[in-house]
C-alpha positions as CSV (number, residue, x, y, z in Angstrom):
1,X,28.1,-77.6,104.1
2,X,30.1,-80.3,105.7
3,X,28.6,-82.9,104.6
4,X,28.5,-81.8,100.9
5,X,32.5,-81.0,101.5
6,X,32.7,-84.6,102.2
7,X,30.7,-85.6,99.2
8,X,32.8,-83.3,97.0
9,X,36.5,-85.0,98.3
10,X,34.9,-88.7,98.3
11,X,33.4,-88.3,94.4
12,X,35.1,-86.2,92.7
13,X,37.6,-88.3,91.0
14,X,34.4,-90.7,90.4
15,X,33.0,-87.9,88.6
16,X,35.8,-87.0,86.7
17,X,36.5,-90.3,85.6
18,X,32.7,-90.6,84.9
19,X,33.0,-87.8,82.8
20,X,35.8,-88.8,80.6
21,X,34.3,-92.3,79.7
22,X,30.7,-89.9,78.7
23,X,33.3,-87.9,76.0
24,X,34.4,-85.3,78.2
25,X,37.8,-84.1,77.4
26,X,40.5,-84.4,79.9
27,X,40.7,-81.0,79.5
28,X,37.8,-80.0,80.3
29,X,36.6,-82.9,82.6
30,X,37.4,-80.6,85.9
31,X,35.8,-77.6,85.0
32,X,32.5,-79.8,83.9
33,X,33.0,-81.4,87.4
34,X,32.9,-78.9,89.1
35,X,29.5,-77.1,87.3
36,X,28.1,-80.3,88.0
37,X,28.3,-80.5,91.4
38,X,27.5,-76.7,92.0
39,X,24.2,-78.7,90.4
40,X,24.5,-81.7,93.2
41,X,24.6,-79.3,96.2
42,X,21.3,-77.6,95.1
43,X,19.7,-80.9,94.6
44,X,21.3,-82.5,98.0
45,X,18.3,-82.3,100.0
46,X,16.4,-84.0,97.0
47,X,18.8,-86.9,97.6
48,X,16.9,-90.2,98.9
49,X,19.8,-91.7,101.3
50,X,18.0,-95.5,101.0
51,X,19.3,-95.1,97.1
52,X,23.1,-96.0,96.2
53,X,25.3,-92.6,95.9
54,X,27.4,-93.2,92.7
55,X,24.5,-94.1,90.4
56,X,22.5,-90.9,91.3
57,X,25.8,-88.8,90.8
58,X,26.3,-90.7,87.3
59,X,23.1,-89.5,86.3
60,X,24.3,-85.8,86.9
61,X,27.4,-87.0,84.8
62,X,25.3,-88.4,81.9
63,X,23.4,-85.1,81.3
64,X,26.2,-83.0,81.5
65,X,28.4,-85.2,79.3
66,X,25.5,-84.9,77.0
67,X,25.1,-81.1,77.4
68,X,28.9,-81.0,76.7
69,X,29.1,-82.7,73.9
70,X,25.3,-81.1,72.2
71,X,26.7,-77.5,73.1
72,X,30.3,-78.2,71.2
73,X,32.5,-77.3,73.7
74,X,34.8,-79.6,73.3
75,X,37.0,-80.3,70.0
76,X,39.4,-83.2,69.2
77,X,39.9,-86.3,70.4
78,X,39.7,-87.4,73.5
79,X,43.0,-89.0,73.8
80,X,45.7,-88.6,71.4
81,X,47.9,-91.7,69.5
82,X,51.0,-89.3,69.2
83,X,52.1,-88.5,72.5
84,X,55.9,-90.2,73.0
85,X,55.8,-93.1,75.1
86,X,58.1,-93.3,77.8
87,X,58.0,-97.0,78.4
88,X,56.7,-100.3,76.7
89,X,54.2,-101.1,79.9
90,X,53.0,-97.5,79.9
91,X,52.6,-97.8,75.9
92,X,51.1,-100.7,76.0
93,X,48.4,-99.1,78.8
94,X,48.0,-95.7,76.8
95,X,47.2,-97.7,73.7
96,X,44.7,-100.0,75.5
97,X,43.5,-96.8,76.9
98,X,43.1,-95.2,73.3
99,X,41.3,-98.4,72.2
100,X,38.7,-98.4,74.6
101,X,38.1,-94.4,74.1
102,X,37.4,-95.0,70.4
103,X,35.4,-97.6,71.0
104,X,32.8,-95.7,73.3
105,X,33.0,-92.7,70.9
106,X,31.4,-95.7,68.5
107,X,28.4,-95.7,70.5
108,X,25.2,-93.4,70.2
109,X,25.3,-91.6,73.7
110,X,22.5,-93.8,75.2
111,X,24.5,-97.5,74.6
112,X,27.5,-95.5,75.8
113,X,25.8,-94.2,78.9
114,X,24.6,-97.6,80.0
115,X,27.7,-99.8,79.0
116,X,29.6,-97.2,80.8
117,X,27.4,-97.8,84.3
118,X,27.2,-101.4,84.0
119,X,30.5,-102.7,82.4
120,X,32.8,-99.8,83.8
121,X,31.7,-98.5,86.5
122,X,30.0,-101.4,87.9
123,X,26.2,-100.2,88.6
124,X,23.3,-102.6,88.5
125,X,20.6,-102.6,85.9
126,X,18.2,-102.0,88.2
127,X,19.9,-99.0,89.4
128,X,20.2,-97.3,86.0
129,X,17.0,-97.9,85.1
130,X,16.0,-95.7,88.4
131,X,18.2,-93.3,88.1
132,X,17.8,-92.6,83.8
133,X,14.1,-93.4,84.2
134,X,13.9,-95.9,81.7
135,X,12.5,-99.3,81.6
136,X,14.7,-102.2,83.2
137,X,14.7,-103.9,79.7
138,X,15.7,-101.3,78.1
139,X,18.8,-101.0,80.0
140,X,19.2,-104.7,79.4
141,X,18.8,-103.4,75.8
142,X,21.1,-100.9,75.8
143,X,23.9,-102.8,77.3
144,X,24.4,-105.8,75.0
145,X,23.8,-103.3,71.9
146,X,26.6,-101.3,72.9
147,X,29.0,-104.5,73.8
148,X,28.4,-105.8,70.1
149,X,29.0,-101.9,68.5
150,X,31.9,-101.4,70.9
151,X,33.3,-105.2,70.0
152,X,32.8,-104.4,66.5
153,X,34.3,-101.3,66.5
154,X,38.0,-102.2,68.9
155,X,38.3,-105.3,66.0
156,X,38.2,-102.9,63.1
157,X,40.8,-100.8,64.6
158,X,42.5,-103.0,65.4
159,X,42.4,-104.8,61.7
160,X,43.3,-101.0,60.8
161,X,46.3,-101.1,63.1
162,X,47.4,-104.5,61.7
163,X,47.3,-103.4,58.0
164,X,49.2,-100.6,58.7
């Protein structure tokens, strides 16, 4: 119990975050973290210790970001563009912030999933492709697909925001 104690105060925030780049609400990215690791502490002993921690916990992230979004249970945006800024620096990192949310909700779950562990979070190809069970090149794949959809997708807002 320890020992999954520890695992819960070390990752949780990981998770969280994890969550919330997957289309989890803010709102709802604490209550989904928490079901998820009432999961992780079942599949504990199941854990191989010679495999890095965060990409396995990803994985539990990934299917309950895609469980959450399937089932409906969230609505709106993820962030919202009409909350009063309180200063230029903190506007300028709330829109950048915006930006990169709309640009992930671009991206078929999959591309987001991977650009997510590779770009954002840091994890090696060869990782994901252990812990999703897919082929290395399709993570490969999956990664520079979702960096042209995402790129695409932050200059058209962007051209939006410049029209405006």
């Amino acid at each position: 119990m320890a020992e999954f104690r520890a695992l819960f105060d070390a990752e949780f925030d990981f998770v969280c975050r994890s969550l919330r780049r997957l289309g989890v609400r803010d709102a709802d990215a604490h209550d989904v973290a928490q079901e998820l690791f009432v999961t992780v502490s079942g599949a504990l002993a199941t854990y191989d210790v010679s495999r890095p921690l965060r990409p396995w916990l990803f994985a539990f992230a990934a299917r309950f970001a895609a469980n959450y979004r399937r089932l409906g249970w969230h609505k709106g945006d993820v962030l919202s563009d009409e909350a009063p800024m309180p200063s230029p620096r903190l506007a300028e990192k709330l829109t950048a912030r915006v930006l990169v949310a709309h640009g992930l909700d671009a991206l078929d779950f999959d591309k987001r999933v991977a650009l997510v562990m590779h770009d954002l979070e840091g994890i090696g190809a060869p990782e994901i492709a252990a812990e999703l069970d897919v082929p290395l090149n399709t993570v490969y794949s999956r990664v520079r697909l979702a960096r042209v959809a995402f790129k695409k997708r932050v200059l058209e807002i962007e051209a939006e925001e410049k029209a405006r």
